[in-house]
N, C-alpha and C positions, 0 to 999 in steps of 0.2 A: 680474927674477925673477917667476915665476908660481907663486902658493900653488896647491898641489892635491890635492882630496881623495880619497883611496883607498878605496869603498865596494865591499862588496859584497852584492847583491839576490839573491834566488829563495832565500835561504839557508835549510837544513834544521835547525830547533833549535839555530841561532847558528852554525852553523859552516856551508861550502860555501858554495856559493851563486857568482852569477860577477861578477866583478869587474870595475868601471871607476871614470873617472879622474871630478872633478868640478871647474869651474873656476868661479868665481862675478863676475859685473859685470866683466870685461874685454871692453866691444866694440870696445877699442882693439886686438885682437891681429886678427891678418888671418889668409887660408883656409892659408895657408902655415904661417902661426905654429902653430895650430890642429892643423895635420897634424905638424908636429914635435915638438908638448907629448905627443899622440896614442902617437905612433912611440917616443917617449922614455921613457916609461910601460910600454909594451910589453903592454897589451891592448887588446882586441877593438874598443870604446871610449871616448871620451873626449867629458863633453856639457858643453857651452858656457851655461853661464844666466844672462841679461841681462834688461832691461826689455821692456815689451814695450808697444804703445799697444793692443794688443786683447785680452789675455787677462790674467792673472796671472804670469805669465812666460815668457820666449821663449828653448827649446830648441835649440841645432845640435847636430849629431851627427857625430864624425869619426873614422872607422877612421884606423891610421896611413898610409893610400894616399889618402883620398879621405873626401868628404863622402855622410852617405847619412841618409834621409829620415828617421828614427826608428828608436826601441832602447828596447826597454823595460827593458830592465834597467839600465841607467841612469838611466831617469825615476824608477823605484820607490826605486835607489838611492840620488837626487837628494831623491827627499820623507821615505825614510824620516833620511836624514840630515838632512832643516832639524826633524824631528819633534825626536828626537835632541838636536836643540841647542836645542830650545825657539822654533824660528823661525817657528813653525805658528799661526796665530790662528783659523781655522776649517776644517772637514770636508771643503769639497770647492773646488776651486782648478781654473782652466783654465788649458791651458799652450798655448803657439803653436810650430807646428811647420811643418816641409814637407811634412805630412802633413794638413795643418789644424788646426787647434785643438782640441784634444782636454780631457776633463774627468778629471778626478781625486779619488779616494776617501781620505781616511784615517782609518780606523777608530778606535775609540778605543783597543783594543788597541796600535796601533801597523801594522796591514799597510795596504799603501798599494795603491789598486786605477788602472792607468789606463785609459781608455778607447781602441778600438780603433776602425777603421774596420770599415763594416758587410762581411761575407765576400763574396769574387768568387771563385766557381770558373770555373778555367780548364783548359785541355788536361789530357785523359786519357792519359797515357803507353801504350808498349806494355812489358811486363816485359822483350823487347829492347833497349831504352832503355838498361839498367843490363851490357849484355854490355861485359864489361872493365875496369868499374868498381868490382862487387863481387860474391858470389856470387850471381848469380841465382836459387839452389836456397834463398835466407833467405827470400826474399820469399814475402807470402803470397799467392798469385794468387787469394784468394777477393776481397780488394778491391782497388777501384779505384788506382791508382799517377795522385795529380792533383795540380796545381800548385792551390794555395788563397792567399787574399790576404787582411789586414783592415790592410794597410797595410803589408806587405813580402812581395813572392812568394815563396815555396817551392816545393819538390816534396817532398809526403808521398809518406812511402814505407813502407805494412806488410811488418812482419817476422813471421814465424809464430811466434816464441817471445823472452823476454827474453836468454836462454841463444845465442840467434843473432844476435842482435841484439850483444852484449857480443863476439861473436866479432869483427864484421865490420873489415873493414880495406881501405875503400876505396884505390882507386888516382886519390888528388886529381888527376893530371893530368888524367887522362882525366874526371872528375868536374868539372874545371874546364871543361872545354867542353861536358859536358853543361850545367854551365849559363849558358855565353855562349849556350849554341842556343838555351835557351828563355826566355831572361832573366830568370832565377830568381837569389835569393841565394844558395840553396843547399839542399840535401837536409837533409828532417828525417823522419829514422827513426825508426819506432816499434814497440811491441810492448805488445798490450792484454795486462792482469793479470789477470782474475778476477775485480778488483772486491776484493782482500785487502787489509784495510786503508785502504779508500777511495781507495786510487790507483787511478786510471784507464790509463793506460800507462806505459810505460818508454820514455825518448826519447835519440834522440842526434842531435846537430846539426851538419850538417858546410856550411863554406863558403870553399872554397879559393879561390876564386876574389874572394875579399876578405883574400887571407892569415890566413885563418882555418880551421885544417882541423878539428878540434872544439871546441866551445863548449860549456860547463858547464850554461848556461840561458838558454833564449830566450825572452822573453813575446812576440814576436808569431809564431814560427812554434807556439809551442801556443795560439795564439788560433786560428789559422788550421786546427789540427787540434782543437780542439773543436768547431769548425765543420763540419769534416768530417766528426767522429762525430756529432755530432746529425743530419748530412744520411742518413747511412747507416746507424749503427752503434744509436744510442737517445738519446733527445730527452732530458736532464736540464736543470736550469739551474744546476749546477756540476759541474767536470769538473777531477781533481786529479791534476798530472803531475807524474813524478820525472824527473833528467836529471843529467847529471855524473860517473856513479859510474864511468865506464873512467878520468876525470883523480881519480879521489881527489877529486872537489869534489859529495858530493851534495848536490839543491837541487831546491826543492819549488816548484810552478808552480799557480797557482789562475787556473782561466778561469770569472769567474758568465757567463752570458750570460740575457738577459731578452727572452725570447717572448712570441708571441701565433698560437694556430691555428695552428701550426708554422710559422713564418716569427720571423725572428732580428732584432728589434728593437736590442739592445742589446751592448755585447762589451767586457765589462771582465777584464783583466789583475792578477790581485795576486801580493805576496807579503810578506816580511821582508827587511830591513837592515838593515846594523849598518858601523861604519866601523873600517877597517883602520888609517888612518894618515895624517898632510897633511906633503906635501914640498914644497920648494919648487925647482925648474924651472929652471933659464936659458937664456935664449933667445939668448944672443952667442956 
């Protein structure tokens, strides 16, 4: 039997937010185990946290298909949960990844921030790109449609309103080989607010191609689009995104990012957790 714990991160005022699995000190289960605790749980996914010789502890991450390099929403869920149970003895903690080692924030409040990799823009799409995959007339063709990275690729995609945005209803097949082409995880759409409220956009996150066709909340592809607005859109050093409301799960998304002279030093991820529930697993 495998204990495991049910949190969920990016959450909006205790509620929403998206959910994964948490499994603590089994480096005794193999990539197979790992994929069926994942698969069995039935989301997005599931983080592995063992010892570690180089950091404060060591990370896997496993959709129920496959292993994939980091998830912020399970690291956040992972610390807001050791807070939670009082397992926390000091403020900032590194954690060992396939992505590098990464550092981590916990406020005194309780929001846990992690640390991203620094942004790589990559390929500008053409707004042809999206022909058959969802309405080409959403999108806003005043910005750039670009894959951005601070440690998982996407393709952002602006949408001209939140109202178009809420409509959309891609066609995952064909979305699926949009992103075997560009070896992206997946589309993450958006729609800037106004500035009402201090949200920054409205986002949705689609990744079918990891049997994932939308996600409640991503902290690396809105690390990846703060990055993008500060390139294009206005320099702040925090940038607050909503994401989840088509699943009924809304869930609040804090990206600080710490400049100099307009260039992007630094790329932290926060938010809130809270834990759902710990089941226990069998693996025979």
């Amino acid at each position: 039997m495998v204990e495991v714990h049910v949190v969920s991160a990016f959450s909006k005022d205790n509620t929403g937010g998206n959910k994964a699995g948490l499994v603590f000190y089994r480096p005794d289960l193999s990539s197979i185990q790992k994929m069926t605790i994942s698969r069995e749980l039935g989301y997005a996914e599931t983080a592995f946290i063992t010892k570690s010789s180089s950091a404060d502890f060591r990370f896997e991450y496993f959709t129920p298909t496959e292993e994939v390099p980091l998830c912020g929403h399970a690291t956040i869920g992972a610390f807001a949960f050791l807070n939670l149970m009082n397992k926390l003895s000091k403020s900032e903690y590194t954690i060992e990844t396939k992505s590098g080692i990464l550092s981590i924030r916990v406020t005194s409040d309780g929001m846990v921030f992690m640390e991203q990799n620094l942004p790589t823009y990559s390929d500008v799409l053409s707004l042809d790109s999206f022909n058959g995959c969802l309405d080409t007339n959403s999108i806003d063709s005043k910005l750039p449609i670009q894959i951005v990275s601070t440690g998982l690729r996407d393709i952002l995609l602006p949408i001209k309103s939140s109202e178009d945005l809420k409509k959309l209803e891609p066609n995952f097949d064909v979305m699926t080989e949009l992103s075997k082409k560009h070896n992206v995880i997946g589309v993450h759409a958006f729609a800037l607010e106004g500035r009402e409220n201090n949200i920054t956009a409205i986002c949705r996150n689609f990744a079918p191609l990891y049997d994932i066709d939308e996600e409640s909340a991503t902290g690396t592809s809105n690390c990846g689009l703060a990055c993008y607005l500060f390139k294009y859109i206005e320099k702040k050093s925090q940038y607050i995104f909503e994401q989840g409301y088509n699943l009924n799960n809304p869930s609040r998304i804090v990206v600080n990012l710490t400049t100099h002279n307009d260039i992007i030093d630094a790329v932290f991820v926060g938010g809130y957790g809270y834990l759902l529930e710990t089941k226990s697993i069998s693996l025979s």
